[in-house]
N, C-alpha and C positions, 0 to 999 in steps of 0.2 A: 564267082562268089557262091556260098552255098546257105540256104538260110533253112535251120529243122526247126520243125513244133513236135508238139504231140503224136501229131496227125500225117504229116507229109514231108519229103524233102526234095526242095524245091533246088535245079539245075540252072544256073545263068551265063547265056555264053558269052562270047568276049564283047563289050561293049564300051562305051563311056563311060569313065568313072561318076560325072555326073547323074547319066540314065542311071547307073548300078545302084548307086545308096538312096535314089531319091524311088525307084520300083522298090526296094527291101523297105525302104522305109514306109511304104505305103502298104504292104504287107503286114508289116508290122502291128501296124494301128488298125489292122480288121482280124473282128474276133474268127477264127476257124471253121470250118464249116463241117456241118454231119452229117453224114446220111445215114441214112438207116442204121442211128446211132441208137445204143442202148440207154443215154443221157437224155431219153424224154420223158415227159409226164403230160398222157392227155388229161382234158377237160374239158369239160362241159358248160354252156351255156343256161342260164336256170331261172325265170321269172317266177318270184317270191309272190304268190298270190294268198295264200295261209291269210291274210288280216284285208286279204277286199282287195279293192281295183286300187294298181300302185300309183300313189302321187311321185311319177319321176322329176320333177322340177322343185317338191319340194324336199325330196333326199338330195337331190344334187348342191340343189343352193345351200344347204346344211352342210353336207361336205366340203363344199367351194370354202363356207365362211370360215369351220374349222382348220382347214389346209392353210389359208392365209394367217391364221394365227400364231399360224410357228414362229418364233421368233430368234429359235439359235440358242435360248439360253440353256439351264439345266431345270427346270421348275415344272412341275405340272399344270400350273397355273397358264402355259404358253397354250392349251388347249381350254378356246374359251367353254363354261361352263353352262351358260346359260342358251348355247345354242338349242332348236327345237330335234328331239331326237325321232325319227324313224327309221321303221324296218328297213331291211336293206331291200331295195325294190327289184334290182338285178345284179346278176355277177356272175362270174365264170367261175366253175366249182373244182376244184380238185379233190381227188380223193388219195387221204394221207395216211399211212402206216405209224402210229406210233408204239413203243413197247416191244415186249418179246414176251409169250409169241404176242403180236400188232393188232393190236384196235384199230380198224379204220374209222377215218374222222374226214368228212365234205368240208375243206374250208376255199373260204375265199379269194381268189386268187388278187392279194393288192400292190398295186407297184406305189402306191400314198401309203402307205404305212410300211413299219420294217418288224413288229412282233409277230411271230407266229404262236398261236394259244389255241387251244379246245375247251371243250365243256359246253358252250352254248346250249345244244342241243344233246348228243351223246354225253354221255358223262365223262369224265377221265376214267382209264382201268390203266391201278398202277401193277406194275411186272418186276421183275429180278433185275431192270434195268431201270427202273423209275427211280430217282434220287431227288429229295425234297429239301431245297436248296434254306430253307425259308426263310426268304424274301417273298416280300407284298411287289405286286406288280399292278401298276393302273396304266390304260390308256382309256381317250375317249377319243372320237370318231369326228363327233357331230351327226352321222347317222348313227351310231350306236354308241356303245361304251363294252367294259367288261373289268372286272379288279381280280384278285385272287392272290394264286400263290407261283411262282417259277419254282420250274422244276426242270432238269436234264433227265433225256431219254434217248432211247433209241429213235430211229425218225426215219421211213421208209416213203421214199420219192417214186418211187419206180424199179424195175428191175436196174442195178448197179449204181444205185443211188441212195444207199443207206447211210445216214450221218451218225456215230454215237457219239451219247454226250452233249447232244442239239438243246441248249433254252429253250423249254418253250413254256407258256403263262401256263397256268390251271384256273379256268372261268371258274369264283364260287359264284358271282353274281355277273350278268349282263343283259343287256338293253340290245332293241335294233336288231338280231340275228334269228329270229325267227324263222326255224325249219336249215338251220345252216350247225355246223358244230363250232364254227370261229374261222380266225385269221390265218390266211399264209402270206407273212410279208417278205415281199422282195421289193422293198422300197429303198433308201442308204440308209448305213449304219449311223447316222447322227440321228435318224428319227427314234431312236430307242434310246437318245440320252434323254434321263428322268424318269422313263416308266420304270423303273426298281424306284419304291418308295422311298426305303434309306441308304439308298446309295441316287442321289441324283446326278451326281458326275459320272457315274455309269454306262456304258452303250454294252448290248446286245449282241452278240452277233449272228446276223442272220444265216438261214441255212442256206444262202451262196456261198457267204464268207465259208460255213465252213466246208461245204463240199470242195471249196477251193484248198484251207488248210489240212484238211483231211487228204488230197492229193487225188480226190476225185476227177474234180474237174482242174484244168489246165489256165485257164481263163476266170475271172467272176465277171462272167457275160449269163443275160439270158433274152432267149430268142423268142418271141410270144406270136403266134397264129393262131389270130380267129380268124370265123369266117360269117358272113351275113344266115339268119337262121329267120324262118316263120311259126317256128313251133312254139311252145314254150318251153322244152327242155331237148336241148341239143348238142350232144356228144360232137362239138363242130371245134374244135381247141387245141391245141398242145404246146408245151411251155419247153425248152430247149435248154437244158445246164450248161457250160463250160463252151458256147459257141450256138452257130448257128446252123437251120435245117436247109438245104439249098431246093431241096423238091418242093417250100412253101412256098417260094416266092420268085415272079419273074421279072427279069433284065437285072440290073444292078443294083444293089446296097449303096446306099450312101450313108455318110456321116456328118452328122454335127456336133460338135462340143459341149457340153454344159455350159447351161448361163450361168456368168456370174451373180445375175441382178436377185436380191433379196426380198421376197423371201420363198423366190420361184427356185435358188438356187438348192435349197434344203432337200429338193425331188428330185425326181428326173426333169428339170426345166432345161429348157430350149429357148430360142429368138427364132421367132418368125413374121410373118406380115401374112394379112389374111384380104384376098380379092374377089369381090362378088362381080362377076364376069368380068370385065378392066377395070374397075373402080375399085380404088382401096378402101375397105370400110375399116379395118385396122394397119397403123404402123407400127414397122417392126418393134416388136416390145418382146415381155419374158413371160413367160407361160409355163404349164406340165401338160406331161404325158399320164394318163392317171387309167388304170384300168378300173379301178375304184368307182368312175364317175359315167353313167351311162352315158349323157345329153354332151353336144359339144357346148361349151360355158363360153359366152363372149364378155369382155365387159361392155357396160351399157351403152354409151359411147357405137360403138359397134353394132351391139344388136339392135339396137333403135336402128341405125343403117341398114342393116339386112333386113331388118321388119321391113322397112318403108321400101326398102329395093325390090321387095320380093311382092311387096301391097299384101304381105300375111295379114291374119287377123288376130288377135288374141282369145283363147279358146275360153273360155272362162270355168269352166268345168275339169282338165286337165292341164290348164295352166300353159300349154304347150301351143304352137303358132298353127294356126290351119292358114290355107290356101284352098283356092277353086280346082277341079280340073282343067280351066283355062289358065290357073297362072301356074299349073303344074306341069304346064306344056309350056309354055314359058321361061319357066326355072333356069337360071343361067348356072354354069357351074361355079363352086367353092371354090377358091385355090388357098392353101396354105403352103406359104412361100418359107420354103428354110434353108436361109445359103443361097446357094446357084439351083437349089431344086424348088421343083415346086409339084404338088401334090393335092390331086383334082379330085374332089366330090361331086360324082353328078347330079343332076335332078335325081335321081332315084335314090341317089347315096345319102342324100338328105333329108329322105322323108321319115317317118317311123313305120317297120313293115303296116301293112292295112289288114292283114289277117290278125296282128297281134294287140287292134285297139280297142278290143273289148277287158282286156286286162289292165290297159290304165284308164279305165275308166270310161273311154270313147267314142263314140258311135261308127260302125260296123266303116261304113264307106266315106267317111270325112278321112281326109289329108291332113295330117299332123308334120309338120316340120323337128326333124331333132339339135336345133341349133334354139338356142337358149340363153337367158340373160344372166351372167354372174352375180349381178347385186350391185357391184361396185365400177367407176369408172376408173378407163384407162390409167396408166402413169402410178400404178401402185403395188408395180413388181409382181404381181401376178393374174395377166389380165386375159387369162383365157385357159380354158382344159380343156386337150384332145380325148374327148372320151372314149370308152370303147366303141364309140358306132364310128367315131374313128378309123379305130384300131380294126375294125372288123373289116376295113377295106385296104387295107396298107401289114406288110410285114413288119414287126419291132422290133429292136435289139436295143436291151439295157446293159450298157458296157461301163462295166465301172472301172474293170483292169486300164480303160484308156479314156475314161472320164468324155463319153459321150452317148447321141442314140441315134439309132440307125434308121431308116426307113426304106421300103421296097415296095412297087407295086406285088398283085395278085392275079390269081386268075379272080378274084372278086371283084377287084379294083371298079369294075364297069360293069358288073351285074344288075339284073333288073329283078332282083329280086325281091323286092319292095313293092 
């Protein structure tokens, strides 16, 4: 049997008809791998310090509350309105080509949302290829917002990743991006039904989709590596089109499916179960993967369990859990159970770096935990976000061609770099 991609062609010699389809098919269902592919785009790691010491617990629960609000239908009204808006406190930044000749534009790298728009901070510079569709375009965030006008343009990712013709917003007004130009959503195509004002039965489509319709890319996969960083601005990133980078990540990819459960399904949501050294303090339920979200979000339920498991304190000042040196040596590990894998946070992987806590606010040699309360309890379909401190220890892969997401250790995975 012979099975070709893009990429490689793969030899099978005589075996079981069962072994044969059930190897191809397991092939199948894993996006391709790159190396030293010209389908990346780095990125950098970036704390928003421009408006003071950043409250991350209270962009995250803003975000968490907005996220939940999705509700599947076509209305703008499914992003509640009265959420409290702040600056984006952290995010991993890309930097985007738009036009001809290209304006570059720092946007936000978000797997929660699926617009991609400028103007926050840069202004729009329209070109020979700028085309003003005119449609009103609104999203709102919960940590920010932003309205304006769509437009199609030219749309520069990297070398061999130039989209034309790419939606993207025109910020005349927005909220929450201070010192950023705006969004790069790579989140699913339903999060953009309703942001066209009069067209609300409308989606988007992102510039996955169309690196994939454009014949770019092979796959609408993308492969995300961070890495743990003490700076405040740190070229430590890179986001991967059409597949995935094999030099980021070590032993095996695994996969999980999309949850179905509502309204974790609208993201990149998952089932997992979450253990604080043997003790389950959540069961399996539905949750996201969200690069959007610094802190890892539990629901309460939960993080009241992890409080008390860990004897943290509540920080009153950063909102965020401290602990002793004594019970930081203590620290048992996270496990985030998905499937048959499971996926280990150390004591170190859990704290917030110590060189970085004067920027939210902190004091210099206190221990801040980055595990955090959602607001709301278990059993309401979305009861938890892997956020980037996450992400910054584990490989990602958002696979939409086979409707799932992947996970890999690192050489980070067990860093003490905190």
């Amino acid at each position: 049997m012979i099975v070709t991609s893009q990429y490689s062609l793969i030899m099978f010699p005589a075996a079981s008809l069962l072994t044969t389809l059930l190897l191809a098919l397991s092939i199948a269902a894993s996006p391709v791998e790159v190396r030293n592919s010209p389908v990346t785009l780095p990125i950098a790691r970036r704390l928003n310090t421009s408006g003071g010491a950043i409250n991350l617990v209270q962009h995250d629960q803003s975000r968490a509350a907005a996220l939940k609000s999705f509700k599947g239908d076509s209305t703008l009204s499914r992003r509640t309105g009265s959420i409290t808006v702040t600056n984006d406190a952290v995010g991993y930044i890309a930097e985007v080509g738009v036009g001809s000749p290209a304006t570059n534009y720092y946007l936000i790298v978000d797997t929660g949302s699926s617009n991609t728009w400028v103007g926050a901070d840069t202004k729009y510079v329209k070109t020979s290829t700028s085309v003003d569709t005119g449609d009103a375009v609104e999203v709102t965030y919960g940590s920010g917002s932003f309205s304006g006008t769509e437009y199609t343009d030219t749309v520069a990712l990297g070398s061999g990743l130039t989209i034309t013709a790419q939606s993207i917003g025109v910020a005349a007004t927005s909220t929450g991006f201070t010192g950023v130009d705006g969004i790069l959503g790579i989140g699913p195509l339903i999060l953009t039904e309703g942001t066209l004002t009069n067209y609300p039965d409308t989606t988007i489509p992102t510039v996955t989709d169309n690196l994939y319709s454009q014949g770019i890319i092979s796959e609408i996969v993308v492969g995300i590596s961070f890495e743990p960083t003490t700076t405040e601005s740190d070229a430590n990133g890179e986001l991967t089109f059409g597949g995935v980078d094999a030099t980021k990540y070590t032993g095996t990819l695994a996969y999980t499916p999309l949850t179905t459960t509502e309204p974790a399904s609208y993201y990149w949501g998952i089932n997992e179960s979450i253990t604080y050294g043997t003790t389950t303090i959540l069961a399996e339920t539905a949750g996201i993967v969200d690069t959007g979200t610094t802190l890892i979000l539990l629901a309460s339920n939960a993080y009241d369990a992890y409080k008390s498991a860990t004897g943290a304190t509540l920080d009153a000042t950063t909102g965020l859990l401290r602990i002793t040196t004594t019970q930081y040596s203590a620290l048992k590990n996270l496990n985030f159970v998905v499937g048959s894998n499971t996926y280990t946070l150390t004591a170190n992987a859990q704290i917030w770096p110590r060189s970085l806590n004067t920027y939210i606010g902190g004091t210099t040699n206190y221990i801040y935990l980055v595990v955090n309360d959602l607001g709301t309890p278990s059993g309401e379909g979305l009861d938890f976000i892997n956020g980037y401190t996450f992400l910054e220890r584990f490989y990602a892969v958002f696979d939409t061609t086979h409707s799932q997401v992947g996970f890999a250790t690192t050489a980070y995975t067990d860093a003490t770099t905190n």
